[in-house]
N, C-alpha and C positions, 0 to 999 in steps of 0.2 A: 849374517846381516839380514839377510831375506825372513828367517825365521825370527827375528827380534821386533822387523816390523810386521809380521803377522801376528802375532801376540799383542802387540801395542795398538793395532786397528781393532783386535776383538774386543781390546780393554774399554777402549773408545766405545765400541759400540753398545759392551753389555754395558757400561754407564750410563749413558745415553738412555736404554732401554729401563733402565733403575729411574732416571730423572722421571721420565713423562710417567711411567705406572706412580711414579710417589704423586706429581702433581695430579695426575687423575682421581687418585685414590681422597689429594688431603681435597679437592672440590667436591667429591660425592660426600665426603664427610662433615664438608663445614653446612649448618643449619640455613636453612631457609628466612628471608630477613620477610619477618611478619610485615605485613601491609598496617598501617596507622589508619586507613579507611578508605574508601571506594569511592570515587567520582565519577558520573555517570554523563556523557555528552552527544549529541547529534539527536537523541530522544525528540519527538513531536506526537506520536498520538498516544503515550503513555508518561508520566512522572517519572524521576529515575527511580523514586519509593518504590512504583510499583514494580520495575521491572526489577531491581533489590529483593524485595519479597517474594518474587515468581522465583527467584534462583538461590532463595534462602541466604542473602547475604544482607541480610537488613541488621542483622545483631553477628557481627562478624568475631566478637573474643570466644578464644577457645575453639577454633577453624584452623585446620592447617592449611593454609589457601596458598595459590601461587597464579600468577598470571592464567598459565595454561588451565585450571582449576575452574578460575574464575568466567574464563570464554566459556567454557563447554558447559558452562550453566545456562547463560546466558543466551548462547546462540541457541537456545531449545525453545527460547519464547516463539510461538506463531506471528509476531510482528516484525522479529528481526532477521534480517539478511544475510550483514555480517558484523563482526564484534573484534574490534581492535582492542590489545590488551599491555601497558607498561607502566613499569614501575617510576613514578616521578624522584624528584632528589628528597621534597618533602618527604617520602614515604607512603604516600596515597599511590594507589592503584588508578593509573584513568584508562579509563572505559569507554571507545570510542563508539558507538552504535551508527547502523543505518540496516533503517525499517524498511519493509515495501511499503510501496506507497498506495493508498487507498483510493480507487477509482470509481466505485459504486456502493451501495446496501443489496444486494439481492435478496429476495423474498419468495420465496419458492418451496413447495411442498409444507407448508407452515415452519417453515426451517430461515434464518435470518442467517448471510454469510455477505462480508465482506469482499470486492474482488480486488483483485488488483490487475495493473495495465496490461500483463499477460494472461487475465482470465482465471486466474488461480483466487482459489476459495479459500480466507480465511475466519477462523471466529469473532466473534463480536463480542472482545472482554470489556469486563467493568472499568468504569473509568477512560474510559475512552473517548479523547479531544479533539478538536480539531479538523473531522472526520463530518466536517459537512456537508457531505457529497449526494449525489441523487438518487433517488431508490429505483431500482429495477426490479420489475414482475414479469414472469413469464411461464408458461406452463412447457412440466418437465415431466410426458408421460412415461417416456425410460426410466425416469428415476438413475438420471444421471448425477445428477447434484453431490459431489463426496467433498467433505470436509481434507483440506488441502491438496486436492487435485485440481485439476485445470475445466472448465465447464467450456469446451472445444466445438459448441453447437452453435448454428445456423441463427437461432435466437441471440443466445449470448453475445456472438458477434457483433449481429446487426445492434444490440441496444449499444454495445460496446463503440460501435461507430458513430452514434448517436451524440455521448458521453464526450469522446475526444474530440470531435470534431466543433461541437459548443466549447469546448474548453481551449481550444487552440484561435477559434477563429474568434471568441470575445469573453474577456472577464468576465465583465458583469452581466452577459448572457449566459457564460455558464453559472456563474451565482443564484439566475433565477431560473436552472434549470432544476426542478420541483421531481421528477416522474418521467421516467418512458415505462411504458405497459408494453408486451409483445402479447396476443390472444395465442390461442390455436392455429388458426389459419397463417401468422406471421406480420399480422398486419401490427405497425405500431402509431400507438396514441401518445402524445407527449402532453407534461401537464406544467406551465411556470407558476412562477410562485407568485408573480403577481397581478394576474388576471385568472378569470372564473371559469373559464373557458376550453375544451382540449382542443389540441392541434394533431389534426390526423395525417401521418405523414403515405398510411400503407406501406408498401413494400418495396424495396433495392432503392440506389440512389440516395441512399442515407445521408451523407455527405451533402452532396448534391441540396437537399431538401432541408436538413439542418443549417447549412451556411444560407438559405432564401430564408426560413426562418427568423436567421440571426438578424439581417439586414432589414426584414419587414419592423421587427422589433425599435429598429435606433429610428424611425421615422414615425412610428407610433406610440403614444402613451396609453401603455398597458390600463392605468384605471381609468380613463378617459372611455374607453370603446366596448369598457367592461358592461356595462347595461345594454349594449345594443348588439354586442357581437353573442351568438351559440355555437358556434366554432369557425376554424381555418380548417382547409382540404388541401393539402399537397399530394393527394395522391396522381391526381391527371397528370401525365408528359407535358412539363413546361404554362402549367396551369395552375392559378390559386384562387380556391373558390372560395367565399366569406358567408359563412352562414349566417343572416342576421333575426333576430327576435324582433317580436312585435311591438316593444318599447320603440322601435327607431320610426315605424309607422304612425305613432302616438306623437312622438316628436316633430315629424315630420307633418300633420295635420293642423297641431298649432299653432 
């Protein structure tokens, strides 16, 4: 009896082991169900065309593609993050994207990179939208500056605190924010976009001196005091000094 149901448990089992290798076997063999065409979503500083043609899938007949195919093209672009990839019931492939997002222009050693909010250096491709953001200058005598690394200096930083802290504390002050310069010494210059004027912040307290900025701003009409102002001073501790031109003497006479 015992030897009748050892026989009938091995029968079972090498069945069993017949079932799952056939199923495995007929799933590596059935074909790959071609994709009908590529939809591309979450995209903002490029077209989906373009990010299509970076990963050679613009003209897809005659491609053996498949989801996993399709990501590891894609995640190669220098704008994207990361790249979600599934098959729909129509037969389209959609293609979920998310870019880093673009924090500055940096302008250094005659070289043009992109930052983003952790500092990190991207290219400045063609066709590129949306990407209205402020240019940053600063001198980089290490020649630290590398394309997709992180630019982790004392400059960097400070314009970097400059950049977030107008963008958090008011829209449309960071809309007109034009320029920060850092020289050598670290001192930074800011420039808006709609007055003639720079604004000298110097050094540390970036924060600090960008949100007095921001506030000076909502109480004055930038082209109103454009002829009379030659700069703002926030370098002094708790002090803002108004440089003004000799138009406002002329004014002030008649």
């Amino acid at each position: 009896m015992d030897k009748l149901k050892n026989i009938l448990n091995l029968f079972f089992t090498l069945a069993t082991m017949a079932l799952v290798f056939y199923i495995a076997f007929a799933a590596s063999d059935r074909p790959e169900r071609k994709p009908a065409g590529i939809k591309i979503s979450g995209n903002f500083y490029l077209a989906g065309e373009q990010y299509l043609e970076f990963a050679r899938l613009d003209e897809i007949s005659g491609q053996q593609l498949t989801a996993g195919i399709v990501r590891d093209r894609i995640i190669k672009h220098p704008y994207i993050k990361s790249v979600r990839v599934r098959m729909e019931n129509d037969g389209y492939l959609s293609v979920k994207v998310e870019e880093y997002i673009i924090r500055g222009l940096l302008l250094v050693n005659d070289e043009d990179y992109y930052v983003t909010g952790n500092l990190t250096l991207l290219p400045v491709v063609p066709y590129t939208v949306n990407a209205d953001v402020p240019v940053i200058t600063l001198n980089d005598k290490e020649n630290r500056a590398r394309l997709y690394n992180k630019l982790n200096t004392r400059e960097m930083k400070s314009a970097m605190k400059v950049v977030e802290s107008a963008r958090l504390f008011d829209d449309e002050f960071y809309r007109e924010l034009s320029q920060v310069d850092i020289d050598e010494t670290g001192n930074i210059t800011v420039f808006l976009s709609n007055v003639n004027y720079p604004v000298l912040l110097g050094r540390e307290n970036e924060v600090k001196k960008t949100a007095g900025l921001a506030s000076l701003t909502r109480y004055t009409d930038g082209k109103s005091v454009n002829d009379y102002l030659k700069y703002i001073d926030f370098r002094y501790e708790n002090l803002i000094y108004l440089g003004f031109s000799s138009k406002i003497l002329e004014g002030t006479s008649s």
